[in-house]
Structures are given as C-alpha cells and as structure tokens.
VODOVEX-622789 format. One record per residue: residue in three letters; x, y, z of N, C-alpha, C in turn; residue number from 1. Coordinates in pm, whole numbers, plus 50000, padded with zeros to 5 digits. Example, Ala and Ser with C-alpha at 12.3 -4.5 7.8 and 13.67 -1.06 7.14 Angstrom:
   type    n_px    n_py    n_pz   ca_px   ca_py   ca_pz    c_px    c_py    c_pz   seq
    ALA   51319   49431   50780   51230   49550   50780   51320   49670   50780     1
    SER   51285   49775   50708   51367   49894   50714   51290   50003   50787     2
This chain:
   type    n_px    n_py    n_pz   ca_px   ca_py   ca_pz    c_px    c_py    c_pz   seq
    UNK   48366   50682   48210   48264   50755   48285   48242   50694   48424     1
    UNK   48226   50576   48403   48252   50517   48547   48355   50503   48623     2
    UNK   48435   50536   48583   48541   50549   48676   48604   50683   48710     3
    UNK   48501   50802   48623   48505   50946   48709   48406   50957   48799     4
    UNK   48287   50852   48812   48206   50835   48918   48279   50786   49055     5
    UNK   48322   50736   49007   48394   50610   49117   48524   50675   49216     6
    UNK   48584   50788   49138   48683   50926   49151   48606   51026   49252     7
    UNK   48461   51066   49198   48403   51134   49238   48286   51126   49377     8
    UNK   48277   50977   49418   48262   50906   49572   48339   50920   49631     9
    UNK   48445   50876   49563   48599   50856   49704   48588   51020   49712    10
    UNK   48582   51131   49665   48586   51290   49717   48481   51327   49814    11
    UNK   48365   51282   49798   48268   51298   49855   48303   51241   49995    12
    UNK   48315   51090   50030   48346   51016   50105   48468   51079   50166    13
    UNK   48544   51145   50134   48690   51213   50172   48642   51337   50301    14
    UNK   48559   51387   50228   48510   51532   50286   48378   51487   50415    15
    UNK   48328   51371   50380   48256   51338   50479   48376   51265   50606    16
    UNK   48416   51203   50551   48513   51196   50670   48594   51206   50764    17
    UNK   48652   51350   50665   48722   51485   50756   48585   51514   50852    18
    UNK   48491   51594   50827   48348   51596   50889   48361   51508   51022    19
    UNK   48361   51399   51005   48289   51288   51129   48443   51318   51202    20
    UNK   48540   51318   51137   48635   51316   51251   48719   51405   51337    21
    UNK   48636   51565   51298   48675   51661   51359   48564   51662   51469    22
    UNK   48420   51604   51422   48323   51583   51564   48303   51485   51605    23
    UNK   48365   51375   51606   48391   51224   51697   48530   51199   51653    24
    UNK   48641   51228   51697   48750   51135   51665   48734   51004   51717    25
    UNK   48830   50906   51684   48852   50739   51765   48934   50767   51818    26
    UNK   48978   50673   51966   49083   50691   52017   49143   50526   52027    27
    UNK   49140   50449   51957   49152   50301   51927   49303   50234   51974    28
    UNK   49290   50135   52085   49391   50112   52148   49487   50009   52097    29
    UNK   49659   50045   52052   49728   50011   52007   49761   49831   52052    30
    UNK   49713   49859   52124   49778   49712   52200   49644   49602   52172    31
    UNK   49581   49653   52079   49467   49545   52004   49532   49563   51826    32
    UNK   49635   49607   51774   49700   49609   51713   49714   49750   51610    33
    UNK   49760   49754   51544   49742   49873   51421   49766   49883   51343    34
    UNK   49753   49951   51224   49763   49948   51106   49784   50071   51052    35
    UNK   49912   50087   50980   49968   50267   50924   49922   50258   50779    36
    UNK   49819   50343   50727   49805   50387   50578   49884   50499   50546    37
    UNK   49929   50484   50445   50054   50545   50360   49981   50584   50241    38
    UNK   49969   50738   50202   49878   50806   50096   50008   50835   49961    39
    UNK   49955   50831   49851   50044   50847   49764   50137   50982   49776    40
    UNK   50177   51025   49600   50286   51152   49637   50137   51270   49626    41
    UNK   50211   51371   49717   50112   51475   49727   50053   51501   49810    42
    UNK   50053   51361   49898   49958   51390   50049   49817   51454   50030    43
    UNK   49724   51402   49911   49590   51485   49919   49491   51410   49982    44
    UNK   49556   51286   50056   49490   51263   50191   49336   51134   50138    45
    UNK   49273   51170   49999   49183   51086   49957   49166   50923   49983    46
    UNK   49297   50882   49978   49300   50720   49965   49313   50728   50138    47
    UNK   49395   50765   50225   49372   50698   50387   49262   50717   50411    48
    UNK   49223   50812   50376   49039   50849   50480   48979   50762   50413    49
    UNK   48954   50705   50278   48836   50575   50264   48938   50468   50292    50
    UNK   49019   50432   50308   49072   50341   50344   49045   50292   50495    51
    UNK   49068   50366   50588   49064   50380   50730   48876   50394   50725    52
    UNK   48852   50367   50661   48670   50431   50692   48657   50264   50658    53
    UNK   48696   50161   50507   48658   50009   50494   48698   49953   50593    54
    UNK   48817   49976   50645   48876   49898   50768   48807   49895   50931    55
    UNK   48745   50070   50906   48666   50057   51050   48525   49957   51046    56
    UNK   48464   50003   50888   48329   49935   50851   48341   49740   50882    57
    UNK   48423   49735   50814   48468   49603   50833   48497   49537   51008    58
    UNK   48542   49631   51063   48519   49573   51255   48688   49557   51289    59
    UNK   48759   49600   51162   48910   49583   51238   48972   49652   51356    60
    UNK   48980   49547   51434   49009   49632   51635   49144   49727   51588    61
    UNK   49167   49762   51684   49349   49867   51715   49329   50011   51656    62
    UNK   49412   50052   51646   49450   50163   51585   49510   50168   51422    63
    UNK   49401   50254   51365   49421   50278   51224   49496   50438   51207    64
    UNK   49600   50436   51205   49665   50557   51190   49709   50601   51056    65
    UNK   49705   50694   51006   49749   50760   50878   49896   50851   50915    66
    UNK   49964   50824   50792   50131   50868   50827   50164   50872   50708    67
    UNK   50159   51054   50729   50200   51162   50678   50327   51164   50604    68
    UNK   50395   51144   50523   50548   51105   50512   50567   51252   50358    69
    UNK   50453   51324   50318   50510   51377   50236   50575   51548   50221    70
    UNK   50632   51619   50143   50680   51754   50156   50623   51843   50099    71
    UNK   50630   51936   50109   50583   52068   50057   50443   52062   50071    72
    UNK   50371   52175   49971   50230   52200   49997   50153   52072   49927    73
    UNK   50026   52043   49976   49948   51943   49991   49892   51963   49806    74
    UNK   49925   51830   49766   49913   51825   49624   49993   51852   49526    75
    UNK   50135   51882   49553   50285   51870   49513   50325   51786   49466    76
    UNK   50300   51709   49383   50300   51567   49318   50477   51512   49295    77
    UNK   50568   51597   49246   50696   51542   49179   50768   51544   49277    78
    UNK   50758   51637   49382   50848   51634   49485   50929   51493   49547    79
    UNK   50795   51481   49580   50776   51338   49639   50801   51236   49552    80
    UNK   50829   51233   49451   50842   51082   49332   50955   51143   49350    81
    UNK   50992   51232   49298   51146   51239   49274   51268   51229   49360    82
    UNK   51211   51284   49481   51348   51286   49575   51392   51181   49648    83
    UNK   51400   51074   49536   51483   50973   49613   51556   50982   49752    84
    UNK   51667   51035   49701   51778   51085   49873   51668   51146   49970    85
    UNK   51562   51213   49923   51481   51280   50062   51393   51133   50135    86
    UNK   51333   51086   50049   51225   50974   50065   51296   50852   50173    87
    UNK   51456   50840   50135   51513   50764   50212   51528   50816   50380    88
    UNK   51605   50913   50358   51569   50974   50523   51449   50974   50561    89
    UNK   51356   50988   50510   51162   50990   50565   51161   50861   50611    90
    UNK   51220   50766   50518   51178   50593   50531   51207   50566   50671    91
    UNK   51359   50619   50708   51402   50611   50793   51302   50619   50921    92
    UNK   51293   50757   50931   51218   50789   51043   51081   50691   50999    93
    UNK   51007   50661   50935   50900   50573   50956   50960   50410   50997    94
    UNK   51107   50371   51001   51082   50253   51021   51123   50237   51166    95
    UNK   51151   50381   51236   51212   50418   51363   51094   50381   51444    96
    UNK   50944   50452   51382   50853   50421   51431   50764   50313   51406    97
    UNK   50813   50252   51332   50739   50092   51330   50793   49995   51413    98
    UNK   50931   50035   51463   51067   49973   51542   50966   49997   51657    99
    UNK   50956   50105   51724   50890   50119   51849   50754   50058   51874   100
    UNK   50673   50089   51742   50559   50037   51766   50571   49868   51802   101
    UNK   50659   49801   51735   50670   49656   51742   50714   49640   51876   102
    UNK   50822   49714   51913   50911   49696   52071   50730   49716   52152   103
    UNK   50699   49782   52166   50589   49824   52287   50505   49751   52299   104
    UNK   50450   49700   52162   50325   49569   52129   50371   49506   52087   105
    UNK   50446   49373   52145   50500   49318   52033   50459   49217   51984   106
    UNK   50324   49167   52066   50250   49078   52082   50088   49137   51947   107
    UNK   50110   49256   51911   49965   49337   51877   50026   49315   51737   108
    UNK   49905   49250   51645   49939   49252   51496   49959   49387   51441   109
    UNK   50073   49424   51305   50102   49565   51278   50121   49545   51146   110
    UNK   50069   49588   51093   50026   49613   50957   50070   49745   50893   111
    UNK   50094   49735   50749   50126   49895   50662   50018   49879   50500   112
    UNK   49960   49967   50495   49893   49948   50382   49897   50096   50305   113
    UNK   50007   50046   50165   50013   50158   50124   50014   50192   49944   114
    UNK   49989   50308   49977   49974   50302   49808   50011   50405   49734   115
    UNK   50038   50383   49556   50115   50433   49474   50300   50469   49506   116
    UNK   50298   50624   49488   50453   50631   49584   50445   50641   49738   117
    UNK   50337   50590   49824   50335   50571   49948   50450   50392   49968   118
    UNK   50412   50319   49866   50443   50219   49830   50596   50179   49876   119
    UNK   50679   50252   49794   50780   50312   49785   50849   50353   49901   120
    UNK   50784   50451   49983   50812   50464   50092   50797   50408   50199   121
    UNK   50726   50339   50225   50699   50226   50310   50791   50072   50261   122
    UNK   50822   50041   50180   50913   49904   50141   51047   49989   50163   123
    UNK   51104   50108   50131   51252   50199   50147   51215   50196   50311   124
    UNK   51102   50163   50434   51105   50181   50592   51135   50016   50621   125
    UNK   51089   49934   50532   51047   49827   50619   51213   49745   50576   126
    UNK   51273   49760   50435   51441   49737   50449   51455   49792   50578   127
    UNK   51493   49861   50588   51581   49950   50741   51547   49885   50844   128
    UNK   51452   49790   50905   51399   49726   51068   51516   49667   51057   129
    UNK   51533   49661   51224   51601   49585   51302   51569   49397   51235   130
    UNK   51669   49341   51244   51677   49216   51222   51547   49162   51269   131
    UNK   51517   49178   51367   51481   49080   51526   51262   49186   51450   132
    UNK   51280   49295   51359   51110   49310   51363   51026   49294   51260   133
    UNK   50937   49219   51302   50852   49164   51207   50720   49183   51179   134
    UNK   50670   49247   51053   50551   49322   51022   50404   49186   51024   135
    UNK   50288   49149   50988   50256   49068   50973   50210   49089   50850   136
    UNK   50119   49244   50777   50049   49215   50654   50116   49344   50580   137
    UNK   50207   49297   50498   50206   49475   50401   50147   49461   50298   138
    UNK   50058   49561   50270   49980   49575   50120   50019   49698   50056   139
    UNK   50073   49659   49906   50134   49742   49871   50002   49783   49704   140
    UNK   49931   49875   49722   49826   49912   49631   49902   49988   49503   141
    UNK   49833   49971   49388   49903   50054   49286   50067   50085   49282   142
    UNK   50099   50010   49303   50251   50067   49328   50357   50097   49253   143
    UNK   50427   50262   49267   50487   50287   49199   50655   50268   49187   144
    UNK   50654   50157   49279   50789   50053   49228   50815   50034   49079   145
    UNK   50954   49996   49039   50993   49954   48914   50941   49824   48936   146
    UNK   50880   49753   48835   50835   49597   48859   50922   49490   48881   147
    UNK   51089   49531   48853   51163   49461   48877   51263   49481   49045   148
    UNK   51219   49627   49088   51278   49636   49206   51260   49536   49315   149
    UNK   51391   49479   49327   51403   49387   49443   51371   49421   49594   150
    UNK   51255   49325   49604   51171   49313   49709   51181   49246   49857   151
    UNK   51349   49153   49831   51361   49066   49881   51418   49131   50032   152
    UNK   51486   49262   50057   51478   49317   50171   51400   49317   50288   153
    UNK   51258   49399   50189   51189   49433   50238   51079   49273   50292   154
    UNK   51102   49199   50205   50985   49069   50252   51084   48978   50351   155
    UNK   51184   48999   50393   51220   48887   50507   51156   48979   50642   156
    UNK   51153   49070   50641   51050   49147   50740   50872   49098   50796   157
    UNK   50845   49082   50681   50681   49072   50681   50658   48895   50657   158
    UNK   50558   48875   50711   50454   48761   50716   50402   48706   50574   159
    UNK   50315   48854   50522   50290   48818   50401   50247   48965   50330   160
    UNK   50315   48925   50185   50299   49102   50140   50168   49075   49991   161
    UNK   50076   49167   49985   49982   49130   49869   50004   49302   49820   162
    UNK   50057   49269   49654   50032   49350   49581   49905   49367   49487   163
    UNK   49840   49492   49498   49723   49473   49435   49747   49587   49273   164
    UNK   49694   49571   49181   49782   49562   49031   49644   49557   48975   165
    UNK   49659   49653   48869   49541   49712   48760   49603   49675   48635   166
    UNK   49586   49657   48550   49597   49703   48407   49541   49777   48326   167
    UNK   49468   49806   48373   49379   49938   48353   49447   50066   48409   168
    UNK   49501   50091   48497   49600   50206   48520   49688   50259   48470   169
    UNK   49664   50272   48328   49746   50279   48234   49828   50444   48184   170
    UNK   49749   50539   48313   49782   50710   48313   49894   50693   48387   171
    UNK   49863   50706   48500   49941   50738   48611   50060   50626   48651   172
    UNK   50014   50459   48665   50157   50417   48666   50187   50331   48541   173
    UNK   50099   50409   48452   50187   50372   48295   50254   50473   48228   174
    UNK   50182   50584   48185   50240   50681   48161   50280   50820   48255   175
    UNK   50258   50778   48369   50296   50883   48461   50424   50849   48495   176
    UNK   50491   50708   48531   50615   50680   48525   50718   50674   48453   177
    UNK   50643   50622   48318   50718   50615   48235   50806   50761   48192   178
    UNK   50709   50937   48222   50769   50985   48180   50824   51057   48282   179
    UNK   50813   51055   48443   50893   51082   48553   50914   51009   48630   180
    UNK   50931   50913   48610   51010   50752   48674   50935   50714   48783   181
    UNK   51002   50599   48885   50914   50570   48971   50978   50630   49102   182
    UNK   50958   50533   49195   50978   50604   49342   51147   50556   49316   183
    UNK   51193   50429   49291   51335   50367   49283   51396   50468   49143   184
    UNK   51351   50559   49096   51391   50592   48999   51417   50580   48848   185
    UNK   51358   50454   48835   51345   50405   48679   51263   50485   48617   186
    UNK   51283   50448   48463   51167   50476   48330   51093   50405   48294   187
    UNK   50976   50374   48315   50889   50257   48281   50744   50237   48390   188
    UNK   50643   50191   48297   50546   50146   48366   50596   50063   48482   189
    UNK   50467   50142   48646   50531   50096   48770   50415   49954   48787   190
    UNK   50515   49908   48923   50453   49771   48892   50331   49720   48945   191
    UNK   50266   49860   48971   50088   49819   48977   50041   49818   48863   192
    UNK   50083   49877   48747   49997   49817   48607   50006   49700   48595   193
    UNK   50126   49600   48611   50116   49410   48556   50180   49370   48678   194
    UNK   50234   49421   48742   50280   49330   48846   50422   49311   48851   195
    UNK   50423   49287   49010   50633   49244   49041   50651   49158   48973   196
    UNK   50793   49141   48872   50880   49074   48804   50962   49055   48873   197
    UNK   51037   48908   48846   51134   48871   48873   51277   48949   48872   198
    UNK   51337   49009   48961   51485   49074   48936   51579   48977   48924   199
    UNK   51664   49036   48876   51808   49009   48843   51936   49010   48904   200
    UNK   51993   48940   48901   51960   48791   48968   51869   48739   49081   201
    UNK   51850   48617   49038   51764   48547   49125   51807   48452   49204   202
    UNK   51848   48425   49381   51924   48334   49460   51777   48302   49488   203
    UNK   51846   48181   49577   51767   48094   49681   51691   48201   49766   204
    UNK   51785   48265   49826   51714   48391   49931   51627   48489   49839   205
    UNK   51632   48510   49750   51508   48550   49713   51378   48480   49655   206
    UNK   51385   48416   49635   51301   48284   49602   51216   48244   49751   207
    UNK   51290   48275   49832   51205   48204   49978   51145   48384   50008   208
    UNK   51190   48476   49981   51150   48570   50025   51006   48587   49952   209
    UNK   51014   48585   49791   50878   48550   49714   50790   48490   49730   210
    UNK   50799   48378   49827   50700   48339   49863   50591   48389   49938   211
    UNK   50599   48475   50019   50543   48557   50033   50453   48674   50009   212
    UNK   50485   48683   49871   50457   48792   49792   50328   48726   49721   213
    UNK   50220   48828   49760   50101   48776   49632   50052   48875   49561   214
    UNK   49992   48841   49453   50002   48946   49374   49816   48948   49297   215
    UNK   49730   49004   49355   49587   49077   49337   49555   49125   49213   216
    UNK   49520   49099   49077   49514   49213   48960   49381   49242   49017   217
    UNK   49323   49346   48961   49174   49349   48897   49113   49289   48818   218
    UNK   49026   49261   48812   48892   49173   48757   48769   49257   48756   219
    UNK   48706   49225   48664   48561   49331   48656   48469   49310   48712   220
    UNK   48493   49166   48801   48353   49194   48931   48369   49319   49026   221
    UNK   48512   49367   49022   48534   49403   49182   48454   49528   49156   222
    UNK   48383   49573   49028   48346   49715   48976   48260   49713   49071   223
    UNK   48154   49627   49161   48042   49574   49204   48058   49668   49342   224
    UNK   48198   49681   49385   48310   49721   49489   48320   49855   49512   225
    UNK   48290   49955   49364   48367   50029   49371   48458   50042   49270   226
    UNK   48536   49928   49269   48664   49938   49179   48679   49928   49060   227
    UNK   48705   50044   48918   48730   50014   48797   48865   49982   48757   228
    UNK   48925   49980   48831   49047   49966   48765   49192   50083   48769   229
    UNK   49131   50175   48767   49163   50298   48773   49291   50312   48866   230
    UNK   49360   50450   48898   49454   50491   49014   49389   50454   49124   231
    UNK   49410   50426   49185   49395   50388   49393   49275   50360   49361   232
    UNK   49189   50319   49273   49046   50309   49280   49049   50128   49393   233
    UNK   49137   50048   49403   49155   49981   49517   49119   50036   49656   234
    UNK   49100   50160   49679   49141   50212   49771   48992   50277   49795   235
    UNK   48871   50202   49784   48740   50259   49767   48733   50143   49889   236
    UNK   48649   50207   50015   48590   50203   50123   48549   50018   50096   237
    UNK   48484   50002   49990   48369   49882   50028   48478   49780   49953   238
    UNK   48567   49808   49889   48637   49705   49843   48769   49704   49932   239
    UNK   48815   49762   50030   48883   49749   50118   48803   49679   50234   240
    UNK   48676   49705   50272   48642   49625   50361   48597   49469   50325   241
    UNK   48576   49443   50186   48537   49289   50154   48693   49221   50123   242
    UNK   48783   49291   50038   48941   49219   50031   48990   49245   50126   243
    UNK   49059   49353   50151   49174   49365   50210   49140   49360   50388   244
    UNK   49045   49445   50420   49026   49394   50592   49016   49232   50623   245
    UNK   48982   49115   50559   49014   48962   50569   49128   48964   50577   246
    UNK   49211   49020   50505   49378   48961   50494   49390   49049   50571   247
    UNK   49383   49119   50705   49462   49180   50754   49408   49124   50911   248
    UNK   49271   49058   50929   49240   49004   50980   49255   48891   51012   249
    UNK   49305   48805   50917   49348   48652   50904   49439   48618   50828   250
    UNK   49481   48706   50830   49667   48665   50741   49653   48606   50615   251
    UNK   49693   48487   50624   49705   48429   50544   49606   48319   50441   252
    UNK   49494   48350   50531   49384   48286   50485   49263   48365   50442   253
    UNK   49313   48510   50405   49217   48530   50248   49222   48502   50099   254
    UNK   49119   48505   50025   49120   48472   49901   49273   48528   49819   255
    UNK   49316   48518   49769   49407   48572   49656   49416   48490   49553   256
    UNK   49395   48570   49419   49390   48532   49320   49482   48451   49264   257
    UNK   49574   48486   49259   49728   48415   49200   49802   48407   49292   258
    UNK   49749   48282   49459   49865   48224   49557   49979   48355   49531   259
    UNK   50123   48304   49579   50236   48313   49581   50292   48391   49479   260
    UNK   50422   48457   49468   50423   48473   49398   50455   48429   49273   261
    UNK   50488   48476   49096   50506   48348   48998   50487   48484   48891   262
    UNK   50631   48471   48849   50704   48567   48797   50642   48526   48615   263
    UNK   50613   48442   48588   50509   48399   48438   50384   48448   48474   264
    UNK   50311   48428   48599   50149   48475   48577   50097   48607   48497   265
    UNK   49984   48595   48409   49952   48735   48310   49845   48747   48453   266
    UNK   49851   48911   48486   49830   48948   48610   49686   49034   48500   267
C-alpha cells in the first residue's frame, strides 16, 4: 500500500512538473556542467521529471537535460527492451553527444543518471566514447542489465559509477526480466534486484575497472525519502536530492553503503 502511495506522488509530482515547465522553463548554462537523465523503456517520462525536480531542489548548478532515446508511442514497453540491434545505434548517437558535450566543456562536470532499461542504454553510449572522454558520475538506478554483464568497458570511461539495487523489486526486474530478458538480452532477474556480479572471466583490467563501481541497496530508512523499494521508486524527488545530488556534487565523497565494488557483498 505504501508503495502505491509512493507510485502515486511521483504521478502527481510528474504532472505538476510538466505544469511549471511549460510556464517557466530553465535555461541552465552548460558550461557550469550537466547532467543527462535517461527514463526507462517506454519513455513515460515519470522518473526524469522527479528526478530533474531533486537535483534542482538540491542547488545542482548546469544543465539538467532529459534524453529521449526511446521508439514508438509513449508507453511501448517491449520495444525498447527488446531491440537490442536498435538500442545500439541509439547508444551510438547518445555517445556522439556526450563526445561533444565533453569536447565543448571539457572543463564542466558531466554526469548520466539513468534508470531501468535507460541503464542499458546509457552503459551500450558510454562503451562507444572516444578513448581520450571521461564522464565523472554515472548512476545507474534499477538496472535492467544482466548482473553479470561486463561493465568493464563502460567504467574505464567514468570517475565513479553507483548502482542503486532493491530487493524488493521483485516484479519488474525480477520477474519482468526473467520472462522478457534484459536490455543485454539474458533470462534472469536484472541486476537492480541484488546487484552487479562478478563476470566471467575476471583480469586485472577488470578488477581496476571495479573499483569504481559502488553498489547502493535499499534499506528501510530511505522509506522516510520516499523510497519503498519498489521500481524507480529511487527515483522520488527527496531521495534523489539527499543521495544522489551529494554524489554528483562531490564525487567521490558521498556516503555509500558498500565502498567499492565486492562481488560477495549480500546487497
């Protein structure tokens, strides 16, 4: 019940925010840095608008942009999980534009915060950068990665990546994957229910790439937040502005629960 309450704010909060931003848009200048939210499959738009609403509440300078990456009509759910081969060309073009954004500011912190199969699509953009570009914070929410998909591409890119992981999400990336796979295409709970696992094989170079990687479960204070546990329920306004705007603000010196990453931790 509380967590169809908690469903039923973030809608409210959704529709108020379309509201404020058809009669005040921001026009927030890139070169104080920015940050791209990435909405799951379906594009129904819920998780960027409170997302981009904790991040403004919170005082984060630059530009908070939302990027659009999905197909067909708005709320099309399989499209988007499924089309691997399509999702890769999309990645593409998003890492064309993270390429530029870095070339122009290269000095302006740039951030991706994304979630479920936004997830997915954003780690399939951030493989593809140029050698030479470097993200500072990716947050990868609920994510509908295989828990074992190798990450190690995508993290010689970034600064520092925090996965945030429910166990309580036990619909959508437990049994929603399990029975139409994830964004990489597997069968199985994705790895926002327990968290990234160790792949197969394991080198040195991925081992230094892991370090990087931290990994957020839920806990039942954060309910205090907003957050039950639930799908994107991470993705509630006041618990994005007390977690996640610090770490995007100060890198490396917000709280996280379980440091580094550590392929034994019960998440």
């Amino acid at each position: 019940m509380l967590g169809l309450i908690s469903r039923t704010k973030m809608v409210v909060q959704m529709v108020h925010e379309l509201r404020r931003e058809r009669s005040s848009p921001r026009n927030d200048d890139p070169a104080d840095g920015t940050v791209f939210i990435l909405d799951g499959v379906g594009g129904i738009m819920l998780v960027p608008l409170c997302v981009r609403r904790g991040l403004w509440d919170a005082g984060l300078p630059g530009s908070i942009e939302i990027y659009d990456w999905h197909s067909g009509p708005r709320g099309e759910l399989l499209g988007d999980l499924i089309a691997y081969r399509r999702n890769l060309r999309k990645a593409a073009v998003f890492a064309e534009v993270l390429t530029e954004r870095r070339r122009r500011y290269p000095d302006a912190p740039l951030h991706v915060v994304a979630f479920s199969g936004g997830s997915g699509l954003a780690t399939f953009a951030i493989e593809q950068l140029p050698a030479d570009v470097l993200l500072d914070v990716v947050v990868l929410g609920c994510s509908a990665l295989s828990p074992r998909y190798r990450l190690t591409g995508m993290l010689r890119h970034v600064r520092i990546c925090v996965a945030l992981v429910s166990s309580r999400d036990r619909y959508l990336i437990g049994l929603g994957t399990t029975l139409f796979g994830t964004m990489d295409r597997r069968f199985g709970p994705g790895a926002g229910l327990r968290g990234f696992r160790r792949p197969t094989p394991f080198g040195d170079e991925d081992a230094q790439a892991y370090d990087k990687l931290h990994q957020l479960p839920w806990r039942p204070h954060m309910r205090s937040l907003g957050h039950y546990g639930h799908h994107v329920g991470c993705a509630t306004s006041a618990f994005i502005a007390q977690y996640m705007a610090p770490i995007l603000l100060n890198q490396c010196d917000a709280p996280m629960h379980h440091g580094p990453f550590d392929a034994n931790a019960t998440l």
